[in-house]
MARZALO-228925 format. One line per 2 residues: number of its first residue (from 1); for each residue x, y, z of N, C-alpha, C. Coordinates in steps of 0.2 Angstrom, whole numbers. Last residue first. Layout:
<nodes>
NUM) X,Y,Z,X,Y,Z,X,Y,Z; ...
</nodes>
This chain:
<nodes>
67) 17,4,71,13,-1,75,19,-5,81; 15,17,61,20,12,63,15,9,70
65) 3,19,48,4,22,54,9,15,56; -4,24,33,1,20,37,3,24,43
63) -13,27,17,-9,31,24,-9,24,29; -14,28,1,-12,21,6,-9,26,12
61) -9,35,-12,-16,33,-7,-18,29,-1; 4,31,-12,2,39,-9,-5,37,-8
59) 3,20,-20,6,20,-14,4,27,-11; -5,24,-31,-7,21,-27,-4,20,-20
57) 7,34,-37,0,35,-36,-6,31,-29; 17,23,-37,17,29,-32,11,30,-31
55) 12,5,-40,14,13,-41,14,17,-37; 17,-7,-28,13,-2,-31,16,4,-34
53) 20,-25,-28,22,-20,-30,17,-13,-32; 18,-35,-15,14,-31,-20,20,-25,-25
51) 18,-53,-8,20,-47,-9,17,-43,-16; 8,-61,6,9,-59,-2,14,-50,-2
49) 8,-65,18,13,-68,15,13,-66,6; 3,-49,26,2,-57,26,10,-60,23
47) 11,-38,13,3,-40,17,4,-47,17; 24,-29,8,20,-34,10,16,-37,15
45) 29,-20,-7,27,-22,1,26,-27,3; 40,-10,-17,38,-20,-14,36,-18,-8
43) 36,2,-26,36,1,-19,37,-5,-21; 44,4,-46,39,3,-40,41,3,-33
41) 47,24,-39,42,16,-38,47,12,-43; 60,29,-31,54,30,-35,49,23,-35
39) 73,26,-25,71,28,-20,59,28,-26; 81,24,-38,82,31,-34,76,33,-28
37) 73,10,-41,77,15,-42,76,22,-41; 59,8,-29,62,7,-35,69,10,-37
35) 63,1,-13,60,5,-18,62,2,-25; 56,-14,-1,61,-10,-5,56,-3,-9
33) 46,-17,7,53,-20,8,56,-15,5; 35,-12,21,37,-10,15,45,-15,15
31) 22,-24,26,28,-20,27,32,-18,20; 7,-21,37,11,-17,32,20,-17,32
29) -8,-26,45,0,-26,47,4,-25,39; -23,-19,47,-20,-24,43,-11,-23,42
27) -28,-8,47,-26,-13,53,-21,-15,50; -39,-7,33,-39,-4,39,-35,-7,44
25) -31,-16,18,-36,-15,25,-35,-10,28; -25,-23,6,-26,-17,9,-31,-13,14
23) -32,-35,1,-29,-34,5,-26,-27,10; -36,-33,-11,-30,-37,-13,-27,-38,-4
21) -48,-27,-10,-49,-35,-9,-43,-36,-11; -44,-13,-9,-45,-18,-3,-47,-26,-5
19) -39,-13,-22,-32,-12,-16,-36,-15,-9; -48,-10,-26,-45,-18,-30,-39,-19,-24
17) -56,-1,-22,-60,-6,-21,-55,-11,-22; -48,8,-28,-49,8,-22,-52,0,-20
15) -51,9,-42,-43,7,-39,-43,4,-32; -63,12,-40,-61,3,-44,-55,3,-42
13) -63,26,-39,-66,21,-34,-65,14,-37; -46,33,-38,-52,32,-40,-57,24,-38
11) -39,43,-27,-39,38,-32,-47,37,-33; -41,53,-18,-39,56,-23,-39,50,-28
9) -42,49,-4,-50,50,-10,-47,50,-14; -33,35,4,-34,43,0,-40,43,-4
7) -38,25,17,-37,24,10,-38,32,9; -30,22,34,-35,23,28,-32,22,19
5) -19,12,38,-24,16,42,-31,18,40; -10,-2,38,-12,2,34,-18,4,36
3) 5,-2,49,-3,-3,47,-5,-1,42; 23,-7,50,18,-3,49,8,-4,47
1) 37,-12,54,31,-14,52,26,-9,53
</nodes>
């Protein structure tokens, strides 16, 4: 299980804001379950009881620290 730490500058600020009210918090307990093929997107994670799948992009925005 891992955190979700911050958020990257590189996306943009709507993206930013939709990954925090989906739940993408500072703290907020993070788990990744799978990849896509060959390891690419989509990610499935999941927050709480919801799962998400994100693109890369977005997933590389998302820093994580183990807990």
């Amino acid at each position: 299980m891992e955190g979700v730490a911050s958020s990257h500058p590189l996306i943009d600020a709507a993206a930013l804001r939709r990954l925090g009210e989906l739940g993408f918090l500072e703290g907020e307990p993070l788990t990744v379950l799978r990849r896509g093929p060959g390891g690419l997107e989509p990610i499935a994670v999941q927050i709480g009881d919801t799962q998400f799948a994100l693109r890369m992009l977005e997933a590389q925005c998302i820093e994580v620290r183990p807990v």
